[in-house]
C-alpha positions in Angstrom: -26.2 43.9 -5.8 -24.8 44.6 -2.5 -27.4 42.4 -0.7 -26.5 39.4 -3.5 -22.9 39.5 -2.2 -24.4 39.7 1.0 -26.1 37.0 0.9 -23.0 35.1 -0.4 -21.0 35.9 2.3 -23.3 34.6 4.9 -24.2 31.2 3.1 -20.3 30.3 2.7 -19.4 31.4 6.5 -22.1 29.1 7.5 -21.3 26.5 5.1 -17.3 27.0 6.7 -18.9 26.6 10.3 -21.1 23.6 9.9 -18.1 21.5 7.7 -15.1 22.8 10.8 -18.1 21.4 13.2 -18.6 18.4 11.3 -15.0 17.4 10.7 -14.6 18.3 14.8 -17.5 15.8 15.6 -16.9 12.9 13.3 -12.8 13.2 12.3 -11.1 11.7 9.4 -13.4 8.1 10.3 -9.8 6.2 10.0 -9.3 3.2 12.5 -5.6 4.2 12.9 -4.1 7.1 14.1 -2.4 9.0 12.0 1.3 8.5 11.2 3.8 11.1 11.8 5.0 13.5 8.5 7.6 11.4 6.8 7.0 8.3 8.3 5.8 5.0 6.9 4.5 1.8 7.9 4.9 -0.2 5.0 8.1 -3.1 5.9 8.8 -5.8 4.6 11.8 -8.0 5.7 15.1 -8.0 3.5 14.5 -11.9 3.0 12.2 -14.3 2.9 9.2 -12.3 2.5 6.1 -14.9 4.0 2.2 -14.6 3.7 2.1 -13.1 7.3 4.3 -10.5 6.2 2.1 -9.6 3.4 -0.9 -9.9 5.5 0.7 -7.4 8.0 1.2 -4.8 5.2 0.0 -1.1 6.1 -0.1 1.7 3.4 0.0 5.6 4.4 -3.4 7.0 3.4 -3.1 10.2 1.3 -5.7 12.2 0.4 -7.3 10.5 -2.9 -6.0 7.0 -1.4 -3.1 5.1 -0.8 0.6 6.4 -1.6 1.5 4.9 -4.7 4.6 5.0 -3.9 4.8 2.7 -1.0 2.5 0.7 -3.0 4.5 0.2 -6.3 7.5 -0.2 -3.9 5.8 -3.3 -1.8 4.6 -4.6 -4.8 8.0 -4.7 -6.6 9.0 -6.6 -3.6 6.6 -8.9 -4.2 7.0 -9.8 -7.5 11.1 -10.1 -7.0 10.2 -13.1 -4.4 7.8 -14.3 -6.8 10.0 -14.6 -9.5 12.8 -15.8 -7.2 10.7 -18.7 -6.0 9.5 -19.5 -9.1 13.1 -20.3 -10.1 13.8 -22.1 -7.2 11.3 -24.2 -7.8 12.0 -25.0 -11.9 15.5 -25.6 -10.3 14.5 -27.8 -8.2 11.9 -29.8 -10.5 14.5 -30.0 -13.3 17.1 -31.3 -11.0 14.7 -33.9 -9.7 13.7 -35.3 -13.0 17.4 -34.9 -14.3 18.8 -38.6 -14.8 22.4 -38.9 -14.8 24.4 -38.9 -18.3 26.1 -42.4 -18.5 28.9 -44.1 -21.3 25.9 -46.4 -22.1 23.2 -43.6 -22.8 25.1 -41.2 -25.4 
């Protein structure tokens, strides 16, 4: 029993060794640096949100992924414009094929 546990012992240490060794020869493989705790690099401008700035979005990479957060919150932002252009647009069409009200028409 005593040589089980042992045995045990040994195969984890090594197993701890050879992943500290890996992870000191090979890193995180991320092509950015990490950010600072508490930081972000997720912006978006106040107004008039463009393709470039989408383009140019960065999300913080957590352990199982991206934070959702940042995510859900760019996204939002997204779909505000979205909708705001949208309207801007039926605006505009419904405007441009909007004909006058005359005396002679009603």
């Amino acid at each position: 029993m005593l040589t089980l546990l042992l045995y045990v012992l040994i195969v984890g240490l090594v197993a701890a060794v050879l992943f500290l060794l890996a992870s000191a020869v090979f890193g995180r493989a991320e092509e950015l640096g990490p950010l600072p705790e508490g930081t972000t690099a997720t912006v978006l401008p106040a107004e008039g949100v463009s393709g470039a700035d989408v383009r140019a979005l960065r999300f913080q990479q957590v352990v199982r992924g991206y934070k959702a957060s940042e995510v859900d919150w760019a996204l939002a932002r997204l779909a505000a414009r979205i909708d705001e252009l949208q309207h801007q647009l039926a605006e505009a069409q419904a405007a441009r094929w909007q004909t006058p009200v005359t005396p002679e028409s009603k």
